[in-house]
ZADREN-342846 format. One line per 4 residues: their letters; for each residue x, y, z of C-alpha. Coordinates in Angstrom, 2 decimals. Layout:
BEGIN
a> X/Y/Z | ... $
# end
This chain:
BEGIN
xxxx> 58.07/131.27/50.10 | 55.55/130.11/47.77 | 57.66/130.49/44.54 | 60.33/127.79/46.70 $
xxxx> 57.68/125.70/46.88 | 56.30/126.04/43.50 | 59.93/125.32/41.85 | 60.82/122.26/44.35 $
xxxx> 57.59/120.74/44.59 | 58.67/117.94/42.72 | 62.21/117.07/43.65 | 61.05/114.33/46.34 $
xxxx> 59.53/112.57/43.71 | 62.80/112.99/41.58 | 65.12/111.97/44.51 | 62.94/108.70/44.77 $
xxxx> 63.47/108.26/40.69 | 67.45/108.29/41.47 | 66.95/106.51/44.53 | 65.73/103.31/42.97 $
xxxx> 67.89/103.64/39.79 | 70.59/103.53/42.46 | 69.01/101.03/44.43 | 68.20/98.86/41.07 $
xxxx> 71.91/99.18/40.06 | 73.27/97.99/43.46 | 70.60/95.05/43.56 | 72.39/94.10/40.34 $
xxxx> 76.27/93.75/41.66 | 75.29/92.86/45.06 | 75.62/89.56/46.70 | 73.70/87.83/49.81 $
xxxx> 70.72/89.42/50.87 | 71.58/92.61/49.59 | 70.74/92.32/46.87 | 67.53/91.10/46.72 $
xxxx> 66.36/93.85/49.42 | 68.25/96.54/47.48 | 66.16/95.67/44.54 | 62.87/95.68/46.80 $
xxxx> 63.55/98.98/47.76 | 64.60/100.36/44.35 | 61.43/98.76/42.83 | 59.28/100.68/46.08 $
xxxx> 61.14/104.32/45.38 | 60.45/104.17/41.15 | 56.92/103.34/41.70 | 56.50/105.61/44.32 $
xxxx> 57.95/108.27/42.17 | 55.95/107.40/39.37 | 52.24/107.77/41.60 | 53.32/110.77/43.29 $
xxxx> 54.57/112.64/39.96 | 51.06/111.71/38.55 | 49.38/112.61/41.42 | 51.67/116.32/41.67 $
xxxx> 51.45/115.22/45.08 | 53.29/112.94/47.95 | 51.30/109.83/48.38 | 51.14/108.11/51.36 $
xxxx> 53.71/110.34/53.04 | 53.39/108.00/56.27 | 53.99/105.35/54.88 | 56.83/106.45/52.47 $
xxxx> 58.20/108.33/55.39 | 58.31/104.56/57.44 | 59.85/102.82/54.47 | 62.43/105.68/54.25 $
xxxx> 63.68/105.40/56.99 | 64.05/101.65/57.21 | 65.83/101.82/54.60 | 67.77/104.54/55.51 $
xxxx> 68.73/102.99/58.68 | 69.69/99.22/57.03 | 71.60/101.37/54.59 | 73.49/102.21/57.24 $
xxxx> 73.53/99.34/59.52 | 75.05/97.53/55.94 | 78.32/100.34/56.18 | 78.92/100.34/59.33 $
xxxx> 78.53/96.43/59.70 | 81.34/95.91/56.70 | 78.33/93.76/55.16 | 78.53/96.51/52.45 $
xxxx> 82.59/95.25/51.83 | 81.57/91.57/51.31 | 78.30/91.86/49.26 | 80.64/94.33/46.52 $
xxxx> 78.77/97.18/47.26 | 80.40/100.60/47.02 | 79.71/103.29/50.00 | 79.50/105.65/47.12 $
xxxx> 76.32/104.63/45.39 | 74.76/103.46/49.18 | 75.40/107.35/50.13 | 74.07/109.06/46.90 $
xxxx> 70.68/106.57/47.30 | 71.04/107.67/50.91 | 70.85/110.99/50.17 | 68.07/110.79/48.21 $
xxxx> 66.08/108.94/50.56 | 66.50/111.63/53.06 | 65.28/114.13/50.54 | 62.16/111.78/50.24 $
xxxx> 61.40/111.18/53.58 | 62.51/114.56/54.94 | 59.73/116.08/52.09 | 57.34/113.48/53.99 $
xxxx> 57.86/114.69/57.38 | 57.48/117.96/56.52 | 54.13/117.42/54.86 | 52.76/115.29/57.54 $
xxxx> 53.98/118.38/59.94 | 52.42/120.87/58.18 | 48.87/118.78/57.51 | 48.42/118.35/61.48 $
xxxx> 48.99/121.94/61.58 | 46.35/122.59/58.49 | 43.58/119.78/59.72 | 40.88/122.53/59.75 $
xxxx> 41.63/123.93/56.66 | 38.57/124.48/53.96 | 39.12/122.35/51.16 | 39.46/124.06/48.27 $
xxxx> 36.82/124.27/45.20 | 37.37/124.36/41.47 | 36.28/127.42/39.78 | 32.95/127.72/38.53 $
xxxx> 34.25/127.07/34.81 | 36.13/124.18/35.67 | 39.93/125.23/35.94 | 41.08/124.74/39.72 $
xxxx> 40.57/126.69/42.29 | 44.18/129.32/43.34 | 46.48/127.14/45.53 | 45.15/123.42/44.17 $
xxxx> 48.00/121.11/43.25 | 46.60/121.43/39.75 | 46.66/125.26/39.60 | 50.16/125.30/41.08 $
xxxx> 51.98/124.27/37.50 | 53.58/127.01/36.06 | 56.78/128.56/35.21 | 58.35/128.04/38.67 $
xxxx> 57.25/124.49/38.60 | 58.87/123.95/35.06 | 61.75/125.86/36.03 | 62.09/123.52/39.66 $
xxxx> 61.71/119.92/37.74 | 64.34/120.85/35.46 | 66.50/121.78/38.07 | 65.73/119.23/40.18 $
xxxx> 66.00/116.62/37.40 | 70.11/118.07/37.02 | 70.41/117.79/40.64 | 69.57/114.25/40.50 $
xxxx> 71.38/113.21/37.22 | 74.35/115.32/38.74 | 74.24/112.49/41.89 | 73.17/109.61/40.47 $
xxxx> 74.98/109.67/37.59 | 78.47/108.70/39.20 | 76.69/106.62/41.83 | 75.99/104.53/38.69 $
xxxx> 79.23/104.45/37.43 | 80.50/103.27/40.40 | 78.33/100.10/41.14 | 79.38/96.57/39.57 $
xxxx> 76.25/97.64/36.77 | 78.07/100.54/35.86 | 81.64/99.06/35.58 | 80.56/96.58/33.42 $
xxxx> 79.06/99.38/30.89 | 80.47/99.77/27.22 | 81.82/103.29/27.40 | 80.60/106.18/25.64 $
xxxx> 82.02/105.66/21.70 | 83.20/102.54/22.37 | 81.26/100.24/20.67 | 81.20/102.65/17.01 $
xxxx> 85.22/102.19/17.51 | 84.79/98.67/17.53 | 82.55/98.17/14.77 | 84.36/100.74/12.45 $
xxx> 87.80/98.23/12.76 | 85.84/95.04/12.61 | 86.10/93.81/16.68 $
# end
């Protein structure tokens, strides 16, 4: 069980990263008040992502799991409304961010589950020369780590990256080659 947890340690904080690239991309098509909260929320999940990562932690796991679940729940209140129809935002990028966000706050349940459970724990103590002490966050980076971020990193280009292409941002992109062709026959 440890070795799971080793290699997927940091895919909450990677499902936040495609969260608010999603987020960010819908904010940018959307209309009304969509897309100013989508962009709120994007903005939240990157620099989430970005403390936790540096942290090798979750931060705030209450508090993310709150926000998480607002958002979750407006995501879907904007579907099954038909708001998502008239602010020109696809149900495909909405569900990828959604699913994302579940991974997040999901990851932040658990945590706050299993610290109520550990609340008389000893804390742990570095080492006498310095290196953390066995079972830190710190001394937890190895292989298994490596080997989860990279996987975890395909898992969320593998979702996000036709969530993209399918919000106004993404149709508006120059496609792959496109812009050599054009400069090669003077366009």
């Amino acid at each position: 069980m440890r070795a799971l947890a080793a290699a997927t340690r940091s895919w909450p904080m990677l499902a936040a990263v495609g969260a608010g690239l999603v987020l960010l991309a819908v904010a940018a098509g959307a209309g009304g008040i969509v897309g100013p909260v989508a962009a709120a929320f994007g903005v939240a999940a990157l620099a989430w992502s970005i403390l936790a990562l540096r942290a090798g932690r979750l931060v705030a796991p209450a508090a993310t799991l709150v926000v998480g679940s607002a958002s979750l729940v407006g995501a879907g209140a904007l579907v099954a409304t038909g708001w998502a129809g008239r602010s020109d935002v696809a149900a495909g990028p909405m569900a990828a961010a959604s699913v994302f966000l579940v991974v997040v706050a999901a990851s932040c349940a658990l945590a706050l589950r299993r610290a109520r459970v550990t609340t008389t724990a000893p804390a742990r103590a570095a080492r006498p020369d310095g290196s953390p002490a066995a079972g830190s966050p710190a001394a937890g980076f190895d292989r298994r780590s490596l080997v989860g971020l990279v996987a975890g990193a395909a898992l969320v280009a593998a979702l996000a990256t036709p969530a993209l292409a399918a919000t106004p941002a993404g149709g508006q992109a120059v496609p792959h080659g496109e812009h050599v062709e054009q400069s090669r026959h003077g366009h």
